[in-house]
N, C-alpha and C positions, 0 to 999 in steps of 0.2 A: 780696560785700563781706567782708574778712578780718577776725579779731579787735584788730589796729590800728586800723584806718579805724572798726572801733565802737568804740574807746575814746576817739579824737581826735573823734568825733562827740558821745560821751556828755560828755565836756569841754566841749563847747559847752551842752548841753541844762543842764549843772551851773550856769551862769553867771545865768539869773534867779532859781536857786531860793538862790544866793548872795543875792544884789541883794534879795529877799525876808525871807530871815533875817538880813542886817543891821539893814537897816530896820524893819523891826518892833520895835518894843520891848517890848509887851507878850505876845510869846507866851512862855508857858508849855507843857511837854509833861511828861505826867508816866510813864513807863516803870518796871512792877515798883517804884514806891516810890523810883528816881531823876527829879532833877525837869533837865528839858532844856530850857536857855533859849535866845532866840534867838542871843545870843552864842556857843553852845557849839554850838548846830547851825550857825552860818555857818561855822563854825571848821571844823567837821567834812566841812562838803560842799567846802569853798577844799582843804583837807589831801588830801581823796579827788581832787579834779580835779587837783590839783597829781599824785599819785603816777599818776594817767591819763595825765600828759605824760611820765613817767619810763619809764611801762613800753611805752606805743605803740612809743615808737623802739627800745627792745629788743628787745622780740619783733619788731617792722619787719626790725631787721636779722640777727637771730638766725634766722630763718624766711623770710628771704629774701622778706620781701612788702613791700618797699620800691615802692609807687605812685604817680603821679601825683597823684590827687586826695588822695591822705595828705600828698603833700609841702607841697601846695598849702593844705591844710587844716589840717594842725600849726600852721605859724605867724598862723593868724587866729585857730586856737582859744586859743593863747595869750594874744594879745593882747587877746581879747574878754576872757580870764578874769582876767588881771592891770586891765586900764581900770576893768571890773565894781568891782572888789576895792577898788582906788583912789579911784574918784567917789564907794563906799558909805561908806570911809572920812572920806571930808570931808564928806558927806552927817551924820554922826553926829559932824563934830567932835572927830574921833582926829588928823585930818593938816590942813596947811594947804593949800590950796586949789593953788596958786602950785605946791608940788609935785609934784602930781598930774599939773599940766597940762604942766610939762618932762618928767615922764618918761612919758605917752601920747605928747605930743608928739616925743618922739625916738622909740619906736614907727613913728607916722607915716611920721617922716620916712626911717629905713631901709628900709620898706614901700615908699615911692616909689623910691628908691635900687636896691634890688632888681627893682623893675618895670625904670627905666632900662635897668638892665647886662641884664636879661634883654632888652629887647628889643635891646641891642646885642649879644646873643650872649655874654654873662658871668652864671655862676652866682657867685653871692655866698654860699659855704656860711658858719655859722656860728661865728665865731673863739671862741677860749678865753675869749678876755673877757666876750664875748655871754653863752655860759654859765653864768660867773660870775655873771654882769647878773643871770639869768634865779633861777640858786641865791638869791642875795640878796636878789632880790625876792621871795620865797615867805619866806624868812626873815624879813624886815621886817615883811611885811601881816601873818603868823604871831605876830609878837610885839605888835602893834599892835592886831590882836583882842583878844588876852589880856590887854590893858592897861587894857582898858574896865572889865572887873572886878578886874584885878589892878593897882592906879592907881602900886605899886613897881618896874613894869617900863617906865613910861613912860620914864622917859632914856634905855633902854636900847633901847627900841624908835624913837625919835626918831634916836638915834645911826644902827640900823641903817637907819632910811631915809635918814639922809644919806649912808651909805655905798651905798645903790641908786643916789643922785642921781650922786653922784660916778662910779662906774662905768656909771651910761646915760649921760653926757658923755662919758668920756674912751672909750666902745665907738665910740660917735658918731662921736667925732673920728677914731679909728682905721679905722673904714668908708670915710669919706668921703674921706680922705689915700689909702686903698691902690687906693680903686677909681674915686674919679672924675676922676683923670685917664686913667686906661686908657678907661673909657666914654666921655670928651670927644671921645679924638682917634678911636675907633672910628665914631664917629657920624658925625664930620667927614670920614672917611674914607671912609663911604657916603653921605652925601649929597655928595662930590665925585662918585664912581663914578656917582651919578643925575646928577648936571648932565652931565656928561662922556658918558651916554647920548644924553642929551636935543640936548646937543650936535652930536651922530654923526648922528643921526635928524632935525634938521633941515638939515644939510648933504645928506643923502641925499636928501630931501627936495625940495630946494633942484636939489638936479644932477637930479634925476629931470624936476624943472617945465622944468629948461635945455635939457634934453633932447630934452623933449616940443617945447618953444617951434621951437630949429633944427628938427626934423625935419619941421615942418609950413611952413618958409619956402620949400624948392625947391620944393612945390606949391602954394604962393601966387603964385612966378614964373614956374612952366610957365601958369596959369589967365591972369597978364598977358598 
């Protein structure tokens, strides 16, 4: 396994020990005479997993170990790390609930979108926007941590999750516009080819049994 594939793994393993240091409230750590709350360590492990998604695809493609199971794993490690991020958030009452659940739920729903075109034979790479999507949300949940204790950067951290909400919409809408009609008629277009099989094969079929039927009649009238 290459240094990618354990970074987008180690991304995953980062996501209960998030879920953990949100939710805790009373832990205290005390390091050399600085005191480490759980705020600051959730902050710290979101920050480090976040810069694990940054550097996987660089070296991915810098070194030429762009893989199957990495491509296939990037984006669930993602999404497990940002959902984490979000439920822990309204778990503690920083975010409203209602948001959380549009933007997993658009998640989801390009998740399935992706599966689709894949099975129709279309890769759905990852648009400028998506990316955006992706930058912004690490910014938001970023600012929204810090707001637990620093309660002067709440508008500011609200602000930037409506600007997450606003671009997991309109990424959404631009996924769904550029690729599901190309996946519609691909699909339509193979399951015509299957009927159209299926078709051919019972006509064969069919002449085969006609076949068999006359070729067994002039020995039923020589037997009269």
């Amino acid at each position: 396994m290459n240094l990618p594939n354990l970074l987008t793994i180690l991304r995953i393993f980062f996501v209960p020990l998030l879920v953990a240091a949100l939710v805790q409230e009373s832990l205290r750590l005390e390091v050399r005479g600085l005191v480490v709350t759980n705020d600051m360590l959730a902050l710290a492990i979101f920050l480090a997993a976040a810069a694990t998604d940054l550097l996987d695809g660089y070296l991915a493609r810098r070194w030429g170990q762009i893989t199957t199971v990495g491509t296939l794993l990037d984006p669930i490690a993602d999404k497990l790390l940002v959902s984490a991020a979000l439920i822990s958030l309204v778990q503690v009452h920083l975010m409203p609930g209602w948001m959380a659940i549009l933007i997993i739920g658009r998640e989801f729903a390009i998740s399935g979108l992706r599966s689709i075109a894949a099975s129709a034979g279309y890769t759905i790479a990852a648009s400028d926007l998506g990316k955006t999507k992706m930058v912004a949300q690490v910014a938001a949940i970023t600012l929204t941590m810090l707001s637990k204790e620093m309660v002067s950067l709440r508008p500011t951290a609200h602000l930037a999750m409506w600007t997450v909400v606003f671009f997991s919409i309109l990424s959404a809408a631009m996924y769904f516009r550029k690729f599901w009609r190309k996946v519609d008629v691909r699909i339509k277009q193979r399951r015509r080819k299957e009927l159209l099989v299926t078709a051919r094969r019972k006509r064969k079929l069919a002449a085969v049994m006609a076949a068999t039927q006359e070729s067994r009649m002039p020995v039923a009238s020589e037997t009269q």
